[in-house]
matplotlib code that plots the C-alpha trace (Angstrom):
import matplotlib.pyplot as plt

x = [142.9, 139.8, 140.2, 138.6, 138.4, 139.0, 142.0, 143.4, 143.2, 144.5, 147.7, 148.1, 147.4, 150.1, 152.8, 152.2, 152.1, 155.4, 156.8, 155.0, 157.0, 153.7, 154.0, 158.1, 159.1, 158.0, 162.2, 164.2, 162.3, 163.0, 160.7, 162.0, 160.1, 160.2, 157.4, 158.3, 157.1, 154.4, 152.9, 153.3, 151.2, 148.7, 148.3, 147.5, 145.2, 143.0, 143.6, 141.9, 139.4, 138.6, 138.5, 135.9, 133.5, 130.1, 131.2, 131.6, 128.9, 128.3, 130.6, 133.3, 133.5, 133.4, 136.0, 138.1, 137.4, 138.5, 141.4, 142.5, 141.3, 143.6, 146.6, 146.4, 146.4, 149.3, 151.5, 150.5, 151.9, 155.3, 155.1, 155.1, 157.1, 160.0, 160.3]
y = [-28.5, -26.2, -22.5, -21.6, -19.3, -22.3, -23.5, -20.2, -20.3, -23.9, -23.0, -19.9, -21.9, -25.1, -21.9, -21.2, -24.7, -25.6, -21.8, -23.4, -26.4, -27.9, -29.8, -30.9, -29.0, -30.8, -29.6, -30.3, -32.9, -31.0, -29.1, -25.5, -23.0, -19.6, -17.4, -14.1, -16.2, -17.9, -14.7, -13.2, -16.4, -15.5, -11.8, -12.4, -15.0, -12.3, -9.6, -12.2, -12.8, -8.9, -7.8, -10.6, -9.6, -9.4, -11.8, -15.3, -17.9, -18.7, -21.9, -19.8, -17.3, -20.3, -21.6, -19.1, -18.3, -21.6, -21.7, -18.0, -19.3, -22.6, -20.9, -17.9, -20.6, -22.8, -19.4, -18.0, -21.7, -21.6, -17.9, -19.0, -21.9, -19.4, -20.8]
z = [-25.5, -25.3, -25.7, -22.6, -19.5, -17.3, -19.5, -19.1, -15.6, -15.6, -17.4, -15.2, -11.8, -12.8, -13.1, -9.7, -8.4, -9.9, -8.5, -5.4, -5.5, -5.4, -9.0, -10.3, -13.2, -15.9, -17.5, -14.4, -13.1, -10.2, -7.5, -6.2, -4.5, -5.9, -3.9, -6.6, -9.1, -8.4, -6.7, -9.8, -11.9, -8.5, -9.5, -12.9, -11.8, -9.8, -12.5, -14.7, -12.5, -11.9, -15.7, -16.6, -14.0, -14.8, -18.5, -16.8, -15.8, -12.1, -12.8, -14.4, -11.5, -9.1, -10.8, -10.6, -6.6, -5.9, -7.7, -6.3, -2.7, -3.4, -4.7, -2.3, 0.9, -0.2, -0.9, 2.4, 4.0, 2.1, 3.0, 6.8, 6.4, 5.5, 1.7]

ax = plt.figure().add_subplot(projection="3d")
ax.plot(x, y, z, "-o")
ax.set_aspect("equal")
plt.show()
């Protein structure tokens, strides 16, 4: 596994997907929705993203938008959906 920026924001995004109930939980099997959680895995996605400003490459920072945009729109439908 590479050592990366993008890894690290891998790792953190699949904690929120499976807090999502987006991805089963690779233990259980299972999928369960737990919007504390994977808001939490969210947050320290953007804190990331906001104390490496100005040190990533355009693709990095891209990287990370999308992933923030992603994450922040499928919380925001379990959020509605009453999850």
């Amino acid at each position: 596994m590479k050592r990366d920026i993008k890894s690290i924001v891998t790792l953190l995004a699949t904690q929120s997907m499976i807090n999502l109930g987006e991805i089963a939980d690779p233990i259980t099997k299972k999928t369960t929705i737990n919007l504390d959680n994977a808001k939490i895995f969210i947050d320290l996605v953007d804190v990331l993203e906001k104390k490496t400003t100005g040190n990533l490459s355009k693709e990095e920072k891209g990287f990370i938008n999308d992933v923030l945009k992603n994450l922040n729109q499928v919380y925001q439908n379990k959020s509605r959906e009453g999850n």
